[in-house]
Each structure stands twice: as C-alpha cells, then as structure tokens.
C-alpha positions as CSV (number, residue, x, y, z in Angstrom):
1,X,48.1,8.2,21.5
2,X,49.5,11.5,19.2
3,X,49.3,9.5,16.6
4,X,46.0,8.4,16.8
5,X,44.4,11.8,17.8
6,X,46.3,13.4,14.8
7,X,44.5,10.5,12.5
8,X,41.1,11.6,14.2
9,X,41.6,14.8,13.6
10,X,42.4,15.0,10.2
11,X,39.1,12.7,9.7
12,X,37.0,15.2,11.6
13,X,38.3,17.9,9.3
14,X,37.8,15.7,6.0
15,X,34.4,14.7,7.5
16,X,34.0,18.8,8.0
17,X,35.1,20.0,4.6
18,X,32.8,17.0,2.7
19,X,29.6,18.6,5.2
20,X,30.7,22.1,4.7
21,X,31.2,21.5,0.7
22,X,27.9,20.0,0.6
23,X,26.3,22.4,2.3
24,X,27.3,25.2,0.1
25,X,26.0,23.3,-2.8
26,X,22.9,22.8,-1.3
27,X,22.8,26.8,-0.6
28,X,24.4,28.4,-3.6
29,X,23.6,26.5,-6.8
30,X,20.9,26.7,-8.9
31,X,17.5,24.4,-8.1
32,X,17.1,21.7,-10.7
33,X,15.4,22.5,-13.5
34,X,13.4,19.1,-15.4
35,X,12.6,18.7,-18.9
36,X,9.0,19.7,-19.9
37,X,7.5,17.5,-22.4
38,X,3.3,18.5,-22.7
39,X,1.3,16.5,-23.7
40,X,-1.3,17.2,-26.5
41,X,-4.7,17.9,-25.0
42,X,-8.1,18.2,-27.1
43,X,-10.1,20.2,-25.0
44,X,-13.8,18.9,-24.5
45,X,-16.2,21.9,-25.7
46,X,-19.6,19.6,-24.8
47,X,-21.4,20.8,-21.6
48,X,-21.2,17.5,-19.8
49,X,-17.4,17.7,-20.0
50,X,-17.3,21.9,-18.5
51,X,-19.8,20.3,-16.1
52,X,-17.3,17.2,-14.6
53,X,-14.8,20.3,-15.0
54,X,-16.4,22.4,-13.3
55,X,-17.0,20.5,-10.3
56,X,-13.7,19.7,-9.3
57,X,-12.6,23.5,-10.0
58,X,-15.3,24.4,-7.7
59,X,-15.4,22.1,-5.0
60,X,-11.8,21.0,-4.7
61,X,-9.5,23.8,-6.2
62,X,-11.5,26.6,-4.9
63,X,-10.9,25.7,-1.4
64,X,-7.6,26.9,-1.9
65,X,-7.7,29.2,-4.4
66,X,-10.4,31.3,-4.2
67,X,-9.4,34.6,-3.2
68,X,-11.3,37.5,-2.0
69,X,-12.1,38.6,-5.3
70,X,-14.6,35.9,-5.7
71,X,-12.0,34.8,-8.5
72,X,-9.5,32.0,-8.5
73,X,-6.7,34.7,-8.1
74,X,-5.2,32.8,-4.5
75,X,-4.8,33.2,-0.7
76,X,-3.0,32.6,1.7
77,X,-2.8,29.1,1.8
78,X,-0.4,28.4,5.9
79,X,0.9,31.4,8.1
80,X,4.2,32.4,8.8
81,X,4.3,30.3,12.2
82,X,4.0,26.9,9.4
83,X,6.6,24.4,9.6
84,X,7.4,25.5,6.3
85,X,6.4,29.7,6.6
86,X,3.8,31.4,4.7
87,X,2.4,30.0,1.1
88,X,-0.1,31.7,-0.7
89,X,-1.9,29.7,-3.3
90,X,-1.2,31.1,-7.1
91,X,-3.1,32.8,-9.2
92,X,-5.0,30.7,-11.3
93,X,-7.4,32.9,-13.5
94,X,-6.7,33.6,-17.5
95,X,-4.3,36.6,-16.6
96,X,-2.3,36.6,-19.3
97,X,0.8,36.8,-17.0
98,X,-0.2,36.6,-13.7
99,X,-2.2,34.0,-14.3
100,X,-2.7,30.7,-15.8
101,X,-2.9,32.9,-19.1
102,X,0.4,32.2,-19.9
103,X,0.8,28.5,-20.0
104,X,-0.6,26.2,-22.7
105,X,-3.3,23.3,-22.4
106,X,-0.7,20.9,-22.5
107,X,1.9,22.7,-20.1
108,X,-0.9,23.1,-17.5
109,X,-1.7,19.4,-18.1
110,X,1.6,18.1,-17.8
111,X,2.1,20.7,-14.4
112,X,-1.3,18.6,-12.9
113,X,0.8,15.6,-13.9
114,X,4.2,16.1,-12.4
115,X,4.3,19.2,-10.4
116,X,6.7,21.1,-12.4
117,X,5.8,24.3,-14.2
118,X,6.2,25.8,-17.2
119,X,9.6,26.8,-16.3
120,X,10.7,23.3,-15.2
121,X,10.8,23.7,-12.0
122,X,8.5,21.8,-9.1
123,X,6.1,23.7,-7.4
124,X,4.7,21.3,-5.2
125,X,2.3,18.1,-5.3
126,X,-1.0,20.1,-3.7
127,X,-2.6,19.9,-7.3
128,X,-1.6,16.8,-8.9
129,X,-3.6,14.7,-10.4
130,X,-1.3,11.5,-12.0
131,X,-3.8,9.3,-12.1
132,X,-6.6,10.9,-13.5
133,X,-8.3,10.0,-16.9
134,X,-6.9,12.5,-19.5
135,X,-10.5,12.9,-20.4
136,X,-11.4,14.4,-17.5
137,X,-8.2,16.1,-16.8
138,X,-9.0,17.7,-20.3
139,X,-12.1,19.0,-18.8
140,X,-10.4,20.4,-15.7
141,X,-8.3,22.6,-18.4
142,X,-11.6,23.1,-20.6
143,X,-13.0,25.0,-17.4
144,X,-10.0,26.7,-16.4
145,X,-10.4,28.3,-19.7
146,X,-14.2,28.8,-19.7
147,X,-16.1,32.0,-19.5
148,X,-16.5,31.5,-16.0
149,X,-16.7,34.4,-13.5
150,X,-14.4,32.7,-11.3
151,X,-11.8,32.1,-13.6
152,X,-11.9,35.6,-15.8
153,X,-8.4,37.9,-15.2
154,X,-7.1,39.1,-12.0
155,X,-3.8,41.3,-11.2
156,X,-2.9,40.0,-7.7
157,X,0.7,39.1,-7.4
158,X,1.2,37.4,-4.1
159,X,5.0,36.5,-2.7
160,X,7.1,33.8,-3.4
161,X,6.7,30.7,-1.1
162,X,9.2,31.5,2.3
163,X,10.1,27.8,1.8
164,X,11.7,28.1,-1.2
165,X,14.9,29.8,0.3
166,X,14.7,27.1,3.3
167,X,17.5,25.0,3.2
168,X,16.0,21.9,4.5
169,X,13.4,22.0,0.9
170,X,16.8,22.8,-1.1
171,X,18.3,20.1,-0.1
172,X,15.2,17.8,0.0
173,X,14.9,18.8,-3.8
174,X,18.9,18.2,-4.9
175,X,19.3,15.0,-3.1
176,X,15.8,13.9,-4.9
177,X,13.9,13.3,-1.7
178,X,11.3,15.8,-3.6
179,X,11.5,15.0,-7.2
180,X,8.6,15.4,-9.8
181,X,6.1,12.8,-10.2
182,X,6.8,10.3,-13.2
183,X,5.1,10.6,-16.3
184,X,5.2,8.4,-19.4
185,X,2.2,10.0,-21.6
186,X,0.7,6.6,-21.6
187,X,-3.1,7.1,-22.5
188,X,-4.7,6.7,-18.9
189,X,-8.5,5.9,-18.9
190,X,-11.3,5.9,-16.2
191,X,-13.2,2.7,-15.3
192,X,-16.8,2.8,-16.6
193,X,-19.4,4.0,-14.2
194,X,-21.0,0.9,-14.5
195,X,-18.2,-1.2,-12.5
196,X,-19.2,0.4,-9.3
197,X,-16.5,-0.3,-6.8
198,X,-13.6,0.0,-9.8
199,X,-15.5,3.6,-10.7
200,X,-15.9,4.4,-6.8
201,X,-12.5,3.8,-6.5
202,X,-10.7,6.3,-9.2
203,X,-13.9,9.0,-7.8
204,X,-12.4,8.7,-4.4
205,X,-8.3,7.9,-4.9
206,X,-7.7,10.1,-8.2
207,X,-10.9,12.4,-9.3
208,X,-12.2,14.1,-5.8
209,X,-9.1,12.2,-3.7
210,X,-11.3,11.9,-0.8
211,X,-8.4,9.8,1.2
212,X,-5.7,12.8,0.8
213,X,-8.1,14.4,3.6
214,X,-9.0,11.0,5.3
215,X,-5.9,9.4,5.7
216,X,-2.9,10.2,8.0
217,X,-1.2,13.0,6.9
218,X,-1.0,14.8,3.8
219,X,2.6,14.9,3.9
220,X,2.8,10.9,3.6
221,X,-0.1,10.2,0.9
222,X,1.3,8.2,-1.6
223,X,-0.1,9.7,-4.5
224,X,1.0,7.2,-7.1
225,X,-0.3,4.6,-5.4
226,X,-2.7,5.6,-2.7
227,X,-3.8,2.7,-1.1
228,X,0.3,2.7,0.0
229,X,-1.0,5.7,2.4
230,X,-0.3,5.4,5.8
231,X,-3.9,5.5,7.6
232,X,-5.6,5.2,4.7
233,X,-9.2,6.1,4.9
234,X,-8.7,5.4,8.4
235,X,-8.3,9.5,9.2
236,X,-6.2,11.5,11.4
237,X,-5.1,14.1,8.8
238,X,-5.3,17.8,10.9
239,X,-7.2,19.9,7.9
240,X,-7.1,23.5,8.3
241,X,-9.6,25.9,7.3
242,X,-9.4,29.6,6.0
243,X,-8.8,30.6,9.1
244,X,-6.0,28.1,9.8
245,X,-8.2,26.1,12.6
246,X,-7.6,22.7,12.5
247,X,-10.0,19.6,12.5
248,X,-8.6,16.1,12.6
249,X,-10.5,14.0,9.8
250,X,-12.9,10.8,10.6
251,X,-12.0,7.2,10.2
252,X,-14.1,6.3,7.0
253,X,-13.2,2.8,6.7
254,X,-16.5,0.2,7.3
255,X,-15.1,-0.3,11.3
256,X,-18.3,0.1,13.2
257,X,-17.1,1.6,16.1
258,X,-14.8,3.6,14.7
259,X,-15.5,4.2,11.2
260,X,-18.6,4.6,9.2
261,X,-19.3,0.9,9.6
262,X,-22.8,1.1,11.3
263,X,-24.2,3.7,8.7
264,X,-26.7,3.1,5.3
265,X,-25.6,3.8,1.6
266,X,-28.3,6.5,2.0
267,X,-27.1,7.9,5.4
268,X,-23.6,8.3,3.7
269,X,-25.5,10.0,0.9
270,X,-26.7,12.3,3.1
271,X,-23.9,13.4,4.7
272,X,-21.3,13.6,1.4
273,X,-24.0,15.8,-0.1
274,X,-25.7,18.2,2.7
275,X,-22.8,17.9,5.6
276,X,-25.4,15.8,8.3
277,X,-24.7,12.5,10.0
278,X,-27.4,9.6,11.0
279,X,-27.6,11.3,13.6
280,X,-28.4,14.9,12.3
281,X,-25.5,16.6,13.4
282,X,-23.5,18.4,11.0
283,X,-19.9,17.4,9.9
284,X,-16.8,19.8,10.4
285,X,-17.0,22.7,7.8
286,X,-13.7,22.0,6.4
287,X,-15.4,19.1,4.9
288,X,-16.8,20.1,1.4
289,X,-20.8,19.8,1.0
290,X,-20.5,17.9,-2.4
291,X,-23.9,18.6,-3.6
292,X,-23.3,18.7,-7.6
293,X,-22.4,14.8,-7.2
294,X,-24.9,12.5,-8.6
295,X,-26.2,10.3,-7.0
296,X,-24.3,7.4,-9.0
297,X,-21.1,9.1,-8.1
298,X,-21.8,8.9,-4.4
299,X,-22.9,5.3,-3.8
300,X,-20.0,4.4,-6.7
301,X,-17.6,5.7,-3.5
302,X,-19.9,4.2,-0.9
303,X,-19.7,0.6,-2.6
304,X,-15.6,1.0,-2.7
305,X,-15.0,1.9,0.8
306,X,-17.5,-0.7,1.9
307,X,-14.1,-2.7,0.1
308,X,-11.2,-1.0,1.9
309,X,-10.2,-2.8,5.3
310,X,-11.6,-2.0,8.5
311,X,-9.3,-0.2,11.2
312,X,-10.3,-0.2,14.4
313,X,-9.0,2.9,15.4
314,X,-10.0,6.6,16.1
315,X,-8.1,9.3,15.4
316,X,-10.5,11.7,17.1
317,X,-9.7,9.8,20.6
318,X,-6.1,9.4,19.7
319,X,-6.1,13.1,19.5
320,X,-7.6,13.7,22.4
321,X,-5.3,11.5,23.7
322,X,-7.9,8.9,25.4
C-alpha cells in the first residue's frame, strides 16, 4: 500500500511540475510573433472604387471606430465587467503614429487578411476580411487614405486591451487555439454582379458579412468558411450597442414563422435600407440603415438567402426562454 501511494505521489508531483512548468511558459515568455509578408496593393484612385470604399468604412468600420471626434480615432469598444475586460477600438485615422499613418498599403492589407499587425503580432479577427476581392479590399485602403474628414489625423492614445495580460488569451495564442488567419496571396476575385445569388453571396458572407451579426455568436463564426457558422443566418448573436445594451439578432433564413420567409424582395428592401418591417415597425438600432446600397446589391443578398436553409427556430423566444 506504501508502495503504491509513494508511486502516486511522485506522479502527482511530475503531473505538478509539467502544469506548473507550463504555466510559467504560458506567463513569462514572449507572445509569438508571425512573419509579415504584404502584399502589393495598387490603390484604386477612380471615384466608383473610394465610393465601394467608402461604404464599408462608413457603415461597417465606423460602428466601432468612430470616436467622439467625429473621426475614426476609436472607442471603447466592451467594459471592464466583459468576459474579456475593457477594449477600446484603435485609432484608425492617417496619424502618422497613432494612427494608421504608419503602416503601408500592403501591411494594412495583409493586417485585414490575417489579423496580425505590422509588428507581427495578432490583434484580433474583428476586422478581417480573408475573403474579400483584393479589388475592393484595395478600395477599403484607397478610402482609409482619402481626404476624408473622418479619416484626417487624430492624437488619441487609448490603453492597451486588459486581455492581453489575461492568461487564458496567452495561452489560447501559444498553444495555437488563436492563430492568424492563413493567407497564400493567391489573386482572390468577386463573382460578377450579374450571377445574382453567387454575387449576393460574397455581399453578405465576405463584403458587408451580414451573417457575423445574424448567426450564433460572434465568437464561433467561421470566417474562412462561413456557411460552417453555427446558426448561421438563423440569429441569436447578442449585439451590443454604444451603450453596451444588448439586442439578440433575427432569424433571417426563408423559415416563415421564424425567419423572413413570409416577406417580399421589396419588403426586405425596405427594411435593409430605411430600418422598417412589413409591418412598419422599426428594427433594433444596432442594425445599420444601409441606405448607400443599390438596389442591385440588396436583392443580390435577398436572392442568396432565399438559397440558405430554412431553420425553424427563434432565437428571440429562445431568449426569452418560451
């Protein structure tokens, strides 16, 4: 019986030491820092180009960048009581240091790509984009660098993300459970606009990435392959707003009880560009009103999810639990 509680033991403490060992490798050694290999980028100077730019800047990036400037310098992006503590958004304007000023096209291109900065290290997946066109990415970077108000210098500083010292993200990062997003530099093109569902399809999975909002959870989007999503287009995702009040987003799949099934390719319309439902009430104000779409963009979408699977669930009554 000794004998055998003396070979438990000294497992336990092998066990120990390997945890303990780990741990401090987890806690005192450097992050990892990846290679950064930019890509070359020839930005667009035509105004259809800063236009498409433009409109993701404005509609997408600004909902988390904007700060109270009126300029893309950042706020704060989740509060201290966050899983992961408080994040505020960088600054994004042409400050030559504070800003985006100091990277070049292709290392802000390559950052959209992969998540890693400039530096080589990952900041996080909230503004990737690795499916885009490189077209239109190129037009993304074309208006970050226009003469824009929104976009001209700004000196805030804001502090480091709390999770960054976290442990948990450390080791999530070391073990590779958060690793960059892969990235050959293979050209990568958009569908023509005149293959409808193929076209609605990049709009709503890689350009505006309508289904990071309307699908489960942001934290389990598949973002290489987002049809992979857990709920996807089917909702449930709780999106904050500026204020950090939480709406759970709608089941947009073609269900008719529980989706938008039951609606018209105008009604949809309608409520992607002004915010009101068939039945004239107005949708939650964390969802964008995207009024600079056209009108081919919109019923491009319409005529893919009108392809994507029905589920015949709600997450609004799931969350109220009925």
């Amino acid at each position: 019986m000794k004998k055998t509680l003396k070979i438990a033991g000294i497992g336990f403490g092998i066990l120990l030491s390997i945890v303990l060992i780990a741990a401090a490798w987890v806690q005192f050694t450097p992050m990892p820092v990846y290679d950064v290999v930019p890509p070359v980028v020839q930005l667009p100077t035509d105004s259809a180009s800063l236009a498409k730019g433009k409109k993701v800047v404005e509609l997408l990036c600004a909902h988390c960048h904007l700060g109270d400037d009126g300029k893309m310098s950042g706020r704060l992006f989740s509060p201290a009581s966050d899983p992961f503590g408080e994040i505020w958004s960088a600054n994004i304007t042409q400050h030559p240091t504070k800003g985006i000023g100091r990277y070049t096209d292709g290392e802000l291109a390559y950052l959209m790509r992969t998540g890693i900065n400039r530096d080589g290290r990952i900041v996080g997946y909230m503004m990737c984009h690795p499916n885009m066109s490189d077209e239109d990415l190129a037009s993304i970077v074309a208006y970050l660098r226009s003469g824009a108000d929104i976009m001209q210098p700004s000196e805030a500083v804001h502090p480091a993300p709390a999770y960054l010292s976290s442990f948990m993200v450390k080791a999530l990062i070391k073990f590779g459970v958060f690793k960059p997003l892969p990235y050959d530099g293979k050209p990568i093109s958009a569908p023509p606009a005149t293959e409808q569902v193929a076209y609605g399809r990049y709009l709503a999975t890689e350009f505006y990435e309508c289904y990071t909002c309307h699908s489960a959870n942001f934290e389990t989007n598949n973002l290489l392959e987002p049809e992979k999503s857990p709920g996807y287009f089917a909702g449930g995702n709780p999106v904050p707003d500026e204020a950090f009040n939480t709406c759970i987003s709608p089941n947009i799949t073609p269900s008719k009880e529980h989706g938008i099934g039951n609606w018209t390719e105008d009604q949809f319309l309608v409520a992607v560009k002004s915010g009101t439902r068939p039945d004239g009430t107005l949708l939650q104000h964390q969802m964008p009103r995207f009024a600079t779409l056209d009108d081919t963009e919109v019923r491009a979408i319409w005529a893919y999810l009108r392809t994507v699977p029905p589920v015949e669930e709600s997450p609004l009554l799931a969350a109220k639990g009925e």
